[in-house]
C-alpha positions as CSV (number, residue, x, y, z in Angstrom):
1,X,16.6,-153.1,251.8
2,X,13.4,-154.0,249.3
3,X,11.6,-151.0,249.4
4,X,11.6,-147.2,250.3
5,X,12.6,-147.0,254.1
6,X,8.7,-144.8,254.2
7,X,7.5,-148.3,253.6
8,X,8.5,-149.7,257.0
9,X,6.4,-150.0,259.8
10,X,8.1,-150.9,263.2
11,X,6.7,-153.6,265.3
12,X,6.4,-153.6,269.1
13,X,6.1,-156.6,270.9
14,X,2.4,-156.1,272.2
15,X,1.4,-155.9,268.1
16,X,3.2,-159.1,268.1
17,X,2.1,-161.2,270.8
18,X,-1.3,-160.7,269.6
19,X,-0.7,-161.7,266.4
20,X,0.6,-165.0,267.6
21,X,-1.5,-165.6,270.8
22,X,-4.6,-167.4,269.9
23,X,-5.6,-166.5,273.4
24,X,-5.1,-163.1,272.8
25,X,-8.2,-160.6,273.1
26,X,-6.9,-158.8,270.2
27,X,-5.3,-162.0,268.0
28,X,-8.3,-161.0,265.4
29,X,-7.5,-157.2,265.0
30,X,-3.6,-158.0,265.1
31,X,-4.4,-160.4,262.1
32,X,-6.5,-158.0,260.2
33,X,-3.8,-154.5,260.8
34,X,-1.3,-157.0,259.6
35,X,-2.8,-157.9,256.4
36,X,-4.5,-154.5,255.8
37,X,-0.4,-153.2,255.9
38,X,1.2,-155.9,253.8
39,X,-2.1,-155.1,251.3
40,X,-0.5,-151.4,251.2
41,X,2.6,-153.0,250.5
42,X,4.4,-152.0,253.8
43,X,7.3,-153.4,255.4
44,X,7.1,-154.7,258.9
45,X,10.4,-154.0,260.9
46,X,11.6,-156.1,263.4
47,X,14.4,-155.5,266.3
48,X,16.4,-157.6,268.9
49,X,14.8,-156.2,271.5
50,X,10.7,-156.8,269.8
51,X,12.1,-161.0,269.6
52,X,13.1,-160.4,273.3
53,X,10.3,-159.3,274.6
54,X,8.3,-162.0,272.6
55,X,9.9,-165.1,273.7
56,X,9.7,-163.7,277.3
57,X,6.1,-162.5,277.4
58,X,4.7,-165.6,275.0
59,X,6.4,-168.3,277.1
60,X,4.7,-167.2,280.4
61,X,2.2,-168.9,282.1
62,X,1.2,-166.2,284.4
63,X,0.4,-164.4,281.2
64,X,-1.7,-166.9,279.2
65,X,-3.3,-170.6,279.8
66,X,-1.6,-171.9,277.0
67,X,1.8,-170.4,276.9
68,X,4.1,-171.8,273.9
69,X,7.0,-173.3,275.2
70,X,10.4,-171.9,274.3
71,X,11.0,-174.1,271.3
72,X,8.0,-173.4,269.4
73,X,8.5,-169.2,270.4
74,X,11.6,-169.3,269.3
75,X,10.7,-171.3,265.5
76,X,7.7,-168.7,265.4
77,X,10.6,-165.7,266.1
78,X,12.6,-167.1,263.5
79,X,9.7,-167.2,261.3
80,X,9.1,-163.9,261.4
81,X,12.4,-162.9,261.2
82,X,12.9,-164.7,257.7
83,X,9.4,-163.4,256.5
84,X,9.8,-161.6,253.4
85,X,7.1,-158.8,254.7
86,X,10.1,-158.3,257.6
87,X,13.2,-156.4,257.8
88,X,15.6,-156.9,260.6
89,X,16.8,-153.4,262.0
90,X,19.7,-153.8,264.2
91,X,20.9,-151.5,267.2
92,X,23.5,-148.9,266.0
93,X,26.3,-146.6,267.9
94,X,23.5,-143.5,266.9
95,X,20.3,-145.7,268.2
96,X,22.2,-146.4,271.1
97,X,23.4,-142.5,272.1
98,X,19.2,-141.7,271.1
99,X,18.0,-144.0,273.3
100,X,20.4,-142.9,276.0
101,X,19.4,-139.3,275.6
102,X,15.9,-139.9,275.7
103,X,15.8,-141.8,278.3
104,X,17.2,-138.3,280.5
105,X,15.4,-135.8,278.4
106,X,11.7,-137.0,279.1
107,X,12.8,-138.3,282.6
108,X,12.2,-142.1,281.9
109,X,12.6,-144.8,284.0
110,X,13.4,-148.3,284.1
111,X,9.8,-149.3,283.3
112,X,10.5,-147.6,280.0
113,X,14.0,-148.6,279.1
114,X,13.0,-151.6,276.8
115,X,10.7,-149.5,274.7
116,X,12.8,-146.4,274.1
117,X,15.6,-148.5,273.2
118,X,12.9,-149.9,270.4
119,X,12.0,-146.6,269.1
120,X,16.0,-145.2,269.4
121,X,16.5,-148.1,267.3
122,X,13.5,-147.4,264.6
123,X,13.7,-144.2,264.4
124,X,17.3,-144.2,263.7
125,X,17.1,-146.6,260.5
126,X,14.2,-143.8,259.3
127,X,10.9,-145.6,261.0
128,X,8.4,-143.1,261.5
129,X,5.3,-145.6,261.9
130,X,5.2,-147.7,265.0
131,X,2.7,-150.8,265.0
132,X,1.2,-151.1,268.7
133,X,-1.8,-151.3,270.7
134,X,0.7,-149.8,273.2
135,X,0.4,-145.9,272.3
136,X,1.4,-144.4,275.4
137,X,4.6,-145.9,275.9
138,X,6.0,-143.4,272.9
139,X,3.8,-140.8,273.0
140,X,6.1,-138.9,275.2
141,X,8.4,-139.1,272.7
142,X,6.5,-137.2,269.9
143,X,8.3,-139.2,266.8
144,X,5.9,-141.8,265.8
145,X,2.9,-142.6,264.0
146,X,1.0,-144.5,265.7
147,X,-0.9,-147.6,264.1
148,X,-2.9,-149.5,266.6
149,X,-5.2,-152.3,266.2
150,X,-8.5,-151.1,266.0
151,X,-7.0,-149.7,262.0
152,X,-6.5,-145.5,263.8
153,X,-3.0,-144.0,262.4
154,X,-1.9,-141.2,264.9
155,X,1.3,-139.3,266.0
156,X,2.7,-139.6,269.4
């Protein structure tokens, strides 16, 4: 690791595809939270599931005009993934039994599989700060900071 883990930020995959989506409403904001972090010398941590999600949600065309095809998603995901402002944080056997008893503990469902398996996965390597303009999918879960796009740190 290159820095303190209280230097990483997760990333979720909505923080993500508007970074990449010129289309995007918030492609702007993304950019600027991006660069305001990186200026502050944070981390940005990346899982399996986040690249996923991306390369399913950037290569739709129900979901944008100009949807990148899977090529081009996947160079971008690889991009990221070698960035030297990223850290890859893999699923462990403890992210895996979190996720699990999260899921029963605040009665999710299978909406919300995808995204506790995300936080399970943070939080276990020590990620306390969650980049999203998603909030409410892990506000039940009351072990975040919350960093959206409009530059508003809060806990969930």
């Amino acid at each position: 690791m290159r820095q303190a883990q209280a230097a990483l930020v997760g990333v979720d995959t909505p923080f993500l595809v508007a970074h990449t989506v010129l289309e995007h409403a918030e492609h702007t904001q993304a950019l600027a939270c991006c660069e305001r972090l990186l200026n502050e010398n944070k981390l940005l941590a990346l899982c399996p599931t986040v690249i996923d999600e991306f390369l399913h949600v950037v290569t739709d065309p129900r979901r944008f005009e100009r949807p990148l095809k899977m090529a081009k998603a996947i160079h971008l995901a690889q991009v990221w993934l070698q960035s030297q402002e990223t850290v890859t944080i893999i699923p462990t056997e403890d992210s895996n039994r979190l996720h699990l008893d999260w899921m029963l503990r605040h009665r999710l469902g299978r909406k919300r599989i995808n995204d506790t398996r995300i936080a399970a996965i943070y939080y276990e390597h020590g990620v306390r700060a969650l980049l999203t303009s998603n909030a409410r999918d892990f506000s039940v879960l009351n072990a975040f900071e919350i960093i959206n796009l409009s530059n508003e740190p809060r806990k969930s």
